[in-house]
N, CA, C and O of each residue as an XYZ file, in Angstrom:
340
protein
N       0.847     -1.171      0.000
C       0.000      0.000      0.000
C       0.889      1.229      0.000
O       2.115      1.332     -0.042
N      -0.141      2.186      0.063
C       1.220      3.521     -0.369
C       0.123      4.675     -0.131
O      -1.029      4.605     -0.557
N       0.732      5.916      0.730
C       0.017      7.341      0.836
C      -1.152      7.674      2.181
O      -1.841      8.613      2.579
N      -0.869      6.324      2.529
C      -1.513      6.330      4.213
C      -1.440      7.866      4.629
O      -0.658      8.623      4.054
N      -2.178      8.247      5.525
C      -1.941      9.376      6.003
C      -3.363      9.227      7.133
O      -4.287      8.415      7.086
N      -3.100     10.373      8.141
C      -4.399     10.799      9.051
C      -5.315     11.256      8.454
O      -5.545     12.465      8.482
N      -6.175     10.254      7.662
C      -7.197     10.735      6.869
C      -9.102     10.170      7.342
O      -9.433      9.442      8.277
N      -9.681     10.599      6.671
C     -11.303     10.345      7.346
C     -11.510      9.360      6.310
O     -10.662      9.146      5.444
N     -12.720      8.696      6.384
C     -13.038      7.632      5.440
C     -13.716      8.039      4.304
O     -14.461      7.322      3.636
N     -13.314      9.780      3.989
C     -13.352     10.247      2.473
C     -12.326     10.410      2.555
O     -12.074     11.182      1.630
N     -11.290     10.169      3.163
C      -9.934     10.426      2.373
C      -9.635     11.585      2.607
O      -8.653     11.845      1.911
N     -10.051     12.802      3.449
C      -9.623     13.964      3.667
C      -8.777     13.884      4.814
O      -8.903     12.976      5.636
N      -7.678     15.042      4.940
C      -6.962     14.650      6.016
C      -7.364     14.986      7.080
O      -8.128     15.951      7.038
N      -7.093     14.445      8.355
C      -7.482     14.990      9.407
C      -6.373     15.768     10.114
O      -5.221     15.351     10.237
N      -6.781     16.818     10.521
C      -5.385     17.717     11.092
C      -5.792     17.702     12.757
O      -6.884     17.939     13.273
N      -4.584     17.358     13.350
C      -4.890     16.750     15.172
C      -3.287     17.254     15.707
O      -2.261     17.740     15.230
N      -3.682     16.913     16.662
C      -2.041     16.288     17.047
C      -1.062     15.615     16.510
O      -1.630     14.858     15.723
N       0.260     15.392     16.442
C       1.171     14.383     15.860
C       0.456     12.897     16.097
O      -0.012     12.112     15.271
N       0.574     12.801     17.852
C      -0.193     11.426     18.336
C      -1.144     11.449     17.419
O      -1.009     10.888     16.331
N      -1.937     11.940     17.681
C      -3.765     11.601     17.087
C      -3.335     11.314     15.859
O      -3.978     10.378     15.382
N      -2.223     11.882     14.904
C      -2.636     11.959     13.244
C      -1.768     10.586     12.960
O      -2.041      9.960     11.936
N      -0.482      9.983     14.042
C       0.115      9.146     14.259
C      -0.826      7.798     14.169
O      -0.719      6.964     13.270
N      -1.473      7.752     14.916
C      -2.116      6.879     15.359
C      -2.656      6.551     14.358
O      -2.390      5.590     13.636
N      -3.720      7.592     14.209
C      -5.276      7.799     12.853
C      -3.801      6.798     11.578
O      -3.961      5.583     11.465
N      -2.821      7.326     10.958
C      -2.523      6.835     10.150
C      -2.229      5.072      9.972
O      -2.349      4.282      9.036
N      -1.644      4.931     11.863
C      -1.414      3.418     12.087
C      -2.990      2.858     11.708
O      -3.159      2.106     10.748
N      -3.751      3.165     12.292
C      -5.068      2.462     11.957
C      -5.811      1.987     11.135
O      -6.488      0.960     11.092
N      -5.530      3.339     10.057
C      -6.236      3.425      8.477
C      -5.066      1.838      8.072
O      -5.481      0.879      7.421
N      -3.892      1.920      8.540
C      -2.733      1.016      7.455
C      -3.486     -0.352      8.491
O      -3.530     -1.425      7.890
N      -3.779     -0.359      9.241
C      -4.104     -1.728     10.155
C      -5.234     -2.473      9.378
O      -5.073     -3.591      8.890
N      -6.594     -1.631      9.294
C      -7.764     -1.712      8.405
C      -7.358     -1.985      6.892
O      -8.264     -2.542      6.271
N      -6.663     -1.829      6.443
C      -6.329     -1.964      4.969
C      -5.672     -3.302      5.021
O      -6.043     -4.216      4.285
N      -4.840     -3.412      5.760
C      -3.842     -4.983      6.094
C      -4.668     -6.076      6.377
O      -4.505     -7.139      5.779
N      -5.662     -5.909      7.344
C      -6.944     -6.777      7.647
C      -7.700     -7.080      6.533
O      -7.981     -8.243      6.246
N      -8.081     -6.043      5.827
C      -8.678     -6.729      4.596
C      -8.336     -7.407      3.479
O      -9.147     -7.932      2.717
N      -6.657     -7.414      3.304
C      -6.205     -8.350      3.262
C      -5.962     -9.474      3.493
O      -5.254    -10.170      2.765
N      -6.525     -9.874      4.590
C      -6.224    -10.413      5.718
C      -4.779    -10.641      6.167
O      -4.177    -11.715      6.120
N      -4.431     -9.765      6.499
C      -2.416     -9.700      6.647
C      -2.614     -8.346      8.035
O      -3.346     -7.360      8.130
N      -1.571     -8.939      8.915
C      -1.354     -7.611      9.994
C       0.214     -7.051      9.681
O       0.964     -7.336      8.748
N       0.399     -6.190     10.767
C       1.759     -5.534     10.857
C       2.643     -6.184     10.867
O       3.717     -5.664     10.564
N       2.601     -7.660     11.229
C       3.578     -8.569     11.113
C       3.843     -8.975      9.634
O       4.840     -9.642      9.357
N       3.150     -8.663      8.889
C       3.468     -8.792      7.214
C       3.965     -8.061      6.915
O       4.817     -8.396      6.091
N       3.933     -6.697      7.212
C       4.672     -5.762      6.619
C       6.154     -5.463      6.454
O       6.600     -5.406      7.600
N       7.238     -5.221      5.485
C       8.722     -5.594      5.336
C       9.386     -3.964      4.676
O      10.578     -3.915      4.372
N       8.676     -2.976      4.545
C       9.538     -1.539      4.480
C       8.094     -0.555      4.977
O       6.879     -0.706      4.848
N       8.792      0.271      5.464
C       7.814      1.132      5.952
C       8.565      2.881      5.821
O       9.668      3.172      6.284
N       7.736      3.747      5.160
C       8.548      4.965      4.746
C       7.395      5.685      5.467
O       6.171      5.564      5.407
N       8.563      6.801      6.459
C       7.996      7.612      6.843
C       7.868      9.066      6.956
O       8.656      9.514      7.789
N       6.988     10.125      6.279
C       7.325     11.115      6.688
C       6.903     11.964      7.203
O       5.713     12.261      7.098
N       7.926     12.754      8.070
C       7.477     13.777      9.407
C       7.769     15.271      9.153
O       8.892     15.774      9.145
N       6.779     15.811      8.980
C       6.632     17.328      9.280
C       7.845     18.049     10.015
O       8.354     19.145      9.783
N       8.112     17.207     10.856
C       9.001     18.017     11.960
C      10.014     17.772     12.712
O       9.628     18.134     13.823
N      11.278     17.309     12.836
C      12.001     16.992     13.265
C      11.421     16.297     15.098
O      11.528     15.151     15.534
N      10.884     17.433     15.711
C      10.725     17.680     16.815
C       9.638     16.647     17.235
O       9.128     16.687     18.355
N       9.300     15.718     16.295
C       8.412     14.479     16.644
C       8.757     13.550     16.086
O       8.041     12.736     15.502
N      10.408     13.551     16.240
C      11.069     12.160     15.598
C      10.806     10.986     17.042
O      10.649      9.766     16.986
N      10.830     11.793     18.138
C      10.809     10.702     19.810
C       9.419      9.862     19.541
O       9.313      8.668     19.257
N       8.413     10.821     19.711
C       7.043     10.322     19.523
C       6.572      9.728     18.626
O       5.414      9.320     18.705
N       7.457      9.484     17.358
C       7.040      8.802     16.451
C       7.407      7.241     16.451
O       6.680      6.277     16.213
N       9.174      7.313     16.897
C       9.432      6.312     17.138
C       8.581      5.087     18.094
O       8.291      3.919     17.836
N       8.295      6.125     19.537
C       7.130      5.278     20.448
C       5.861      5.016     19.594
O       5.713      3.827     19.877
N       5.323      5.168     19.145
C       4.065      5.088     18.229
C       4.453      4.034     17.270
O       3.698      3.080     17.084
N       5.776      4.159     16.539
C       5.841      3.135     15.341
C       5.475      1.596     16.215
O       4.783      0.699     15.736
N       6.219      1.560     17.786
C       6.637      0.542     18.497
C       5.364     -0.134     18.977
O       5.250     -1.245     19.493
N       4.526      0.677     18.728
C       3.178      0.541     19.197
C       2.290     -0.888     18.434
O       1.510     -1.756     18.825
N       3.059     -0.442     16.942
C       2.325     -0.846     16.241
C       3.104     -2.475     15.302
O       2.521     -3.467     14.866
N       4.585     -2.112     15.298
C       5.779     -3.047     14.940
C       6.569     -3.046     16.105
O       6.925     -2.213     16.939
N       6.772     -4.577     15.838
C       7.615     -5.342     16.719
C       8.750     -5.847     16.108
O       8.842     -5.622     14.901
N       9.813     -6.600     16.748
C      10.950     -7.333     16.374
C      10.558     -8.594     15.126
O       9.534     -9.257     14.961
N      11.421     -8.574     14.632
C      12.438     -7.904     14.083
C      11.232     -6.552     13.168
O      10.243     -6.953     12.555
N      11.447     -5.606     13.223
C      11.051     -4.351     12.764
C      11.439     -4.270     11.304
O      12.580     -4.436     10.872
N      10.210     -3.957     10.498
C      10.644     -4.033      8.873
C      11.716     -2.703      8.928
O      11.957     -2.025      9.927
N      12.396     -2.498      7.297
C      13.672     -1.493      7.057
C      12.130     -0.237      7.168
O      10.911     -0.208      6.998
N      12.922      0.358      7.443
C      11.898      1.916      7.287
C      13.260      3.290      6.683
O      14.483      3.394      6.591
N      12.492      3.789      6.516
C      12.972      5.495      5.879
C      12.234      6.798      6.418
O      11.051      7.113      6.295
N      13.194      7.410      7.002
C      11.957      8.424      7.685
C      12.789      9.896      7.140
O      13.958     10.278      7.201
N      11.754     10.362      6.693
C      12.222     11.656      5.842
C      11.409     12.994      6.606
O      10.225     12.901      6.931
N      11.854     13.673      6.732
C      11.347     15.012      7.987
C      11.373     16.373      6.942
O      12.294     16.546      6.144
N      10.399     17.156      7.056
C      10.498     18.542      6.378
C       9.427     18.429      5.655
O       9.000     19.564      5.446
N       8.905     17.802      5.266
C       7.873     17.931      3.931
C       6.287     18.494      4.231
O       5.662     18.285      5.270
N       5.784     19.291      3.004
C       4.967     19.952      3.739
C       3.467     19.165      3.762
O       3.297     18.160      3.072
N       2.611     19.606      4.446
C       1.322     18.897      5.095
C       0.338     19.264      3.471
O       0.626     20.263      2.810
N      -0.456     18.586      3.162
C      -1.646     18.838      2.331
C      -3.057     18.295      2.779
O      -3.177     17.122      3.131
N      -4.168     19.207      2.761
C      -5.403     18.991      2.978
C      -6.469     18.544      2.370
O      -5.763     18.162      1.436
N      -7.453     18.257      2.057
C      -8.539     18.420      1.285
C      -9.199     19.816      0.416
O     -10.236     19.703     -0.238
């Protein structure tokens, strides 16, 4: 899958907190994996990107939330800007 984001179930984004939009994004990717029928344990690269340097800590706790050992390769790219509906 590809373009996850903190979005509503039209697809608009939701603008929250880091947590909240963190989360909202783990969830939407959880629901999509399920209907696959596949969880987080299937998953093998994960690219991430963050608005802000300053929620590289909280992101990490959140990824952990959601992946476990051994943890797929990930890419986390910081700076890029936010888009809405």
């Amino acid at each position: 899958m590809s373009g996850m984001a903190s979005a509503d179930e039209n697809g608009c984004i939701v603008s929250d907190t880091f947590e909240n939009e963190a989360h909202r994004t783990y969830q939407n990717i959880a629901r999509v994996l399920k209907a696959a029928g596949l969880d987080f344990s299937c998953v093998v690269q994960v690219r991430c990107y963050l608005a802000r340097q300053d929620d590289w800590d909280a992101h990490n706790h959140i990824y952990r939330q959601y992946f476990s050992e051994p943890f797929p390769a990930r890419t986390t790219l910081i700076g890029l800007p936010r888009r809405s509906c």
